[in-house]
MARDRENKOL-75386 format. One record per residue (C-alpha): residue in one letter; residue number from 1; x, y, z. Coordinates in nm, 2 decimals, decimal comma. Layout:
# MARDRENKOL-75386
<pt A; NUM; <X; Y; Z>>
...
This chain:
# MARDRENKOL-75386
<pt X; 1; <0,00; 0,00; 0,00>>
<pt X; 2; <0,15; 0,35; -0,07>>
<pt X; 3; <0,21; 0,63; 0,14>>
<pt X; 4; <-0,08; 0,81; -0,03>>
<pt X; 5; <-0,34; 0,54; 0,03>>
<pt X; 6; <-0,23; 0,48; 0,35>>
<pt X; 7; <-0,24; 0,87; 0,45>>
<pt X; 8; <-0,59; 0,89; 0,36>>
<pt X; 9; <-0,71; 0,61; 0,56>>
<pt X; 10; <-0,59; 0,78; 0,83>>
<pt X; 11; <-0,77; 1,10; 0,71>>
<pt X; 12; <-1,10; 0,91; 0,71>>
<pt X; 13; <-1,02; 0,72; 1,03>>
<pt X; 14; <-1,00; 1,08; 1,22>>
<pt X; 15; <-1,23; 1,26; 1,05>>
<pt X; 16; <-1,50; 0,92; 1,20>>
<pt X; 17; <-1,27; 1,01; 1,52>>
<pt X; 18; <-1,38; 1,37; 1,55>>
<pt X; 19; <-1,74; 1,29; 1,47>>
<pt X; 20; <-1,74; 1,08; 1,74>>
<pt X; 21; <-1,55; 1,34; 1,96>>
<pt X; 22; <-1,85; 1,59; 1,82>>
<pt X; 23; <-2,11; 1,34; 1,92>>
<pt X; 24; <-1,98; 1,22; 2,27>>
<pt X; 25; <-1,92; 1,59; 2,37>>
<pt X; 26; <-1,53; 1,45; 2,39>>
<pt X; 27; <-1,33; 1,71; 2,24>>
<pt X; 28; <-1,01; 1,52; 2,34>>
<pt X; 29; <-1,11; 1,27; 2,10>>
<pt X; 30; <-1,02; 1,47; 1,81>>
<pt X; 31; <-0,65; 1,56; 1,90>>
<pt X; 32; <-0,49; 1,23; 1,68>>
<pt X; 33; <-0,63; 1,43; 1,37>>
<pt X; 34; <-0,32; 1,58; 1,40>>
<pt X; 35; <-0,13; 1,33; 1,27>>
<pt X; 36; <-0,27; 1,31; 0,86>>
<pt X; 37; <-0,22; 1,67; 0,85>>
<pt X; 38; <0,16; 1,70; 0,95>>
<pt X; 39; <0,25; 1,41; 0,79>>
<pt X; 40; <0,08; 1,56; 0,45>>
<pt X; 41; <0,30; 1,83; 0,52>>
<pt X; 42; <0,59; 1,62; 0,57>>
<pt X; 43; <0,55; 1,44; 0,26>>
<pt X; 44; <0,43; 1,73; 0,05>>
<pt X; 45; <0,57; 1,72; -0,34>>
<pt X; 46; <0,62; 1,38; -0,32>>
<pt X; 47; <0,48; 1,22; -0,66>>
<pt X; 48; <0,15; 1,02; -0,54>>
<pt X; 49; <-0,05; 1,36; -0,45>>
<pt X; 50; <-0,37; 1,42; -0,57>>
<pt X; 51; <-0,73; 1,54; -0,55>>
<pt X; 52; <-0,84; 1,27; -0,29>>
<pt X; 53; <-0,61; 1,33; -0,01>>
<pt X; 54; <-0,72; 1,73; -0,06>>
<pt X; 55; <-1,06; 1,65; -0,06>>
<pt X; 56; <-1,01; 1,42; 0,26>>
<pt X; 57; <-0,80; 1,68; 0,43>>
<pt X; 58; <-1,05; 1,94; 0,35>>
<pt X; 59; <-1,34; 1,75; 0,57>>
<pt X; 60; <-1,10; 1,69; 0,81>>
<pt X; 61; <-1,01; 2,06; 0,86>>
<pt X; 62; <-1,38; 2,13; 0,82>>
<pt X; 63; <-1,50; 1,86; 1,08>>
<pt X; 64; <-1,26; 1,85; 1,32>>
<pt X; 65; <-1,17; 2,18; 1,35>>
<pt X; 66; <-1,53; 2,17; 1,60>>
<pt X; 67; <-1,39; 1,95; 1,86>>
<pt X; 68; <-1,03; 2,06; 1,81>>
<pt X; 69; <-1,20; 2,42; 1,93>>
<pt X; 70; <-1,37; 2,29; 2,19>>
<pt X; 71; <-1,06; 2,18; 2,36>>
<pt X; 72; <-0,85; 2,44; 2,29>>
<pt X; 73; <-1,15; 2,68; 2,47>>
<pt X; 74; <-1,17; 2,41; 2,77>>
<pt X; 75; <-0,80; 2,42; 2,80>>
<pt X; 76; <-0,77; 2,81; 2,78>>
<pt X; 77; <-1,06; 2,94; 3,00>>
<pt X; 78; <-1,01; 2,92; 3,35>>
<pt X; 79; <-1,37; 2,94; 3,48>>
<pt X; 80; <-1,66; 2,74; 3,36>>
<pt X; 81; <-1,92; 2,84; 3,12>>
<pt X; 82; <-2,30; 2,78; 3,14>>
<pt X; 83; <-2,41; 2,70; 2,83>>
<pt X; 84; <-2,70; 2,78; 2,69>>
<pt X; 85; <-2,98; 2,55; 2,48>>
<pt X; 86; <-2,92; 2,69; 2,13>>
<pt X; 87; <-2,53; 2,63; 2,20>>
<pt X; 88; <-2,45; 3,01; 2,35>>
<pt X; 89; <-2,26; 3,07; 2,62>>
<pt X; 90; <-2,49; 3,25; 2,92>>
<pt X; 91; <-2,39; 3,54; 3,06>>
<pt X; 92; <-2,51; 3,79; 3,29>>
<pt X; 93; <-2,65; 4,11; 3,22>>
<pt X; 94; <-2,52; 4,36; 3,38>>
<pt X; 95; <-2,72; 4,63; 3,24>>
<pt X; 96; <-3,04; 4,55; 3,46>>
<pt X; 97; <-3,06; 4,59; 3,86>>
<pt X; 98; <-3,06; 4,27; 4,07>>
<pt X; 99; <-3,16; 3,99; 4,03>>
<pt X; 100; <-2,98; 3,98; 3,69>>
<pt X; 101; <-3,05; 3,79; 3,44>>
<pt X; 102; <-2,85; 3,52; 3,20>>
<pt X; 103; <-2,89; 3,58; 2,81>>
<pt X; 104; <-2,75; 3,37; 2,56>>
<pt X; 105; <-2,47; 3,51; 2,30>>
<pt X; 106; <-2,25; 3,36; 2,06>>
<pt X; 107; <-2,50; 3,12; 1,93>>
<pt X; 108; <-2,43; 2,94; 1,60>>
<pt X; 109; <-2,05; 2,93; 1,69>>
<pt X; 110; <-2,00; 2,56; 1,56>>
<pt X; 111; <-2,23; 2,65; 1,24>>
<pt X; 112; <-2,02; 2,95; 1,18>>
<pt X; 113; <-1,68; 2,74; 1,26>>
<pt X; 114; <-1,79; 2,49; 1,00>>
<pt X; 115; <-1,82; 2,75; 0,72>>
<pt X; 116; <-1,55; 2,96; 0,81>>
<pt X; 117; <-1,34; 2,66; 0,79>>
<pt X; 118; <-1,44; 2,55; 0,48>>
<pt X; 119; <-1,47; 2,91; 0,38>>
<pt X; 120; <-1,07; 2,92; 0,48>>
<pt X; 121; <-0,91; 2,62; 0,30>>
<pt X; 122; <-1,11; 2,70; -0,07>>
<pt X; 123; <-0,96; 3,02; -0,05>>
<pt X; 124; <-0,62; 2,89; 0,02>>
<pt X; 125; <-0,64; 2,60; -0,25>>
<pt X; 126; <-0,80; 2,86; -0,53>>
<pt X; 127; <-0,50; 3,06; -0,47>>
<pt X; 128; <-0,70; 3,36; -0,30>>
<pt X; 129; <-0,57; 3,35; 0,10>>
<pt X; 130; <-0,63; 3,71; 0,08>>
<pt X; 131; <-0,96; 3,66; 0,12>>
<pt X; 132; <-0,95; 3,51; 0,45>>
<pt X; 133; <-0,93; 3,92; 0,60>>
<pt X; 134; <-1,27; 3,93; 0,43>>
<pt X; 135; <-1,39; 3,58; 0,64>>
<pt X; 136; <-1,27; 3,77; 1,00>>
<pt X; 137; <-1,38; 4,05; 0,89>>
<pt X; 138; <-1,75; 3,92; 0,84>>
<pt X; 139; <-1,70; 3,70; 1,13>>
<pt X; 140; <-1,62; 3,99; 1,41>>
<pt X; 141; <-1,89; 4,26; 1,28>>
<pt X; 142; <-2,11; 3,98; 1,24>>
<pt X; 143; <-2,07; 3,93; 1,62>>
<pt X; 144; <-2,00; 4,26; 1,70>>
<pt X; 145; <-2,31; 4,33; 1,92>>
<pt X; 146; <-2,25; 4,00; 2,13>>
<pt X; 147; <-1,91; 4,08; 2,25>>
<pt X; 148; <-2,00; 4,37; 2,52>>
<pt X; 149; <-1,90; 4,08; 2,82>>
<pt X; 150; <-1,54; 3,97; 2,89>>
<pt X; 151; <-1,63; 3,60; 2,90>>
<pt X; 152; <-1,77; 3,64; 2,54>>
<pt X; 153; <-1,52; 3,82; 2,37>>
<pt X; 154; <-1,27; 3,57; 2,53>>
<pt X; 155; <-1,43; 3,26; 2,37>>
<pt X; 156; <-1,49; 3,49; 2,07>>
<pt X; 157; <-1,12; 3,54; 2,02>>
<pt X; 158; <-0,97; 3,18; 2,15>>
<pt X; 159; <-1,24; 3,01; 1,96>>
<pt X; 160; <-1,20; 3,19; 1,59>>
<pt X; 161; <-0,79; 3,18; 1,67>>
<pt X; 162; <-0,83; 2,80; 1,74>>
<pt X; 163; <-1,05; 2,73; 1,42>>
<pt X; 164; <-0,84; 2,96; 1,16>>
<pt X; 165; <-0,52; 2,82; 1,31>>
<pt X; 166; <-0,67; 2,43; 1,24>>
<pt X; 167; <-0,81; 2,57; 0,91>>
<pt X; 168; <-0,47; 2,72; 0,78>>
<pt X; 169; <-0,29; 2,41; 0,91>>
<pt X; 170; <-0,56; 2,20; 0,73>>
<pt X; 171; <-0,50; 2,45; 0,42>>
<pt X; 172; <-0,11; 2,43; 0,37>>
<pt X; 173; <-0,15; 2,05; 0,41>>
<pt X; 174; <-0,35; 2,02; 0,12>>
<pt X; 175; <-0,25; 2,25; -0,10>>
<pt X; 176; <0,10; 2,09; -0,05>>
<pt X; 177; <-0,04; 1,78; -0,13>>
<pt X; 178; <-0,23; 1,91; -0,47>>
């Protein structure tokens, strides 16, 4: 078997990993999908490359760039966050007089992570990275209004860091491997 077959069975054997981390609310799960990527890197240029191995590393950016997010935000925020039922964080209002209330904000973030993702690597393997200032951009003034508490802008800013970072790393891969 070559190095290229073999490389993309491990691309499809971690992308079923981080759906399972996705499913099983185990974002630990999604850390070997690691491995395809840097070894694509590694063996960029070498003759067997091709449009599968993009393809596969495209869904694995895509997919597990979610769980891969979800740890990097359990790992970086020091206190917990209450989540809320449409997948929001809850934070206090501060605005009103006691008792406060909790509202939901940065709702959609793993909707918004899938497309930015995807968003990310076709602009990097159309030859447009560029473009990616136009994906933050749309990304921050869409959230914009959300981002008044300290709690949310953190996540805001781990979170999108964390994603682009997987997305680039998932980008250069595959475009090294086209």
């Amino acid at each position: 078997m070559s190095w290229y077959l073999a490389l993309i069975i491990l691309v499809v054997i971690t992308i079923a990993l981080s759906l399972v981390a996705i499913l099983a609310k185990k974002p630990w799960l999604a850390a070997p999908s690691a491995l395809p990527v840097l070894a694509a890197i590694v063996m960029a240029g070498r003759p067997e490359g091709g449009g599968a191995l993009v393809f596969a590393l495209t869904g694995l950016g895509v997919i597990a760039g979610s769980p891969i997010v979800a740890l990097v935000l359990r790992l970086a925020t020091s206190e917990k966050v209450e989540l809320g039922l449409f997948g929001g964080i809850l934070v206090k209002d501060t605005t009103t007089p006691p008792p406060q209330r909790s509202h939901e904000v940065l709702r959609g973030g793993a909707t918004i992570g899938y497309l930015e993702r995807f968003a990310l690597i076709g602009t990097v393997l159309v030859g447009q990275p560029a473009a990616v200032a136009i994906i933050v951009a749309i990304k921050g003034l869409g959230r914009f209004s959300e981002l008044e508490s300290s709690q949310a802008r953190e996540r805001f800013i781990i979170g999108t860091l964390a994603s682009l970072t997987w997305a680039g790393t998932c980008a250069t891969a595959a475009a090294l491997s086209w």
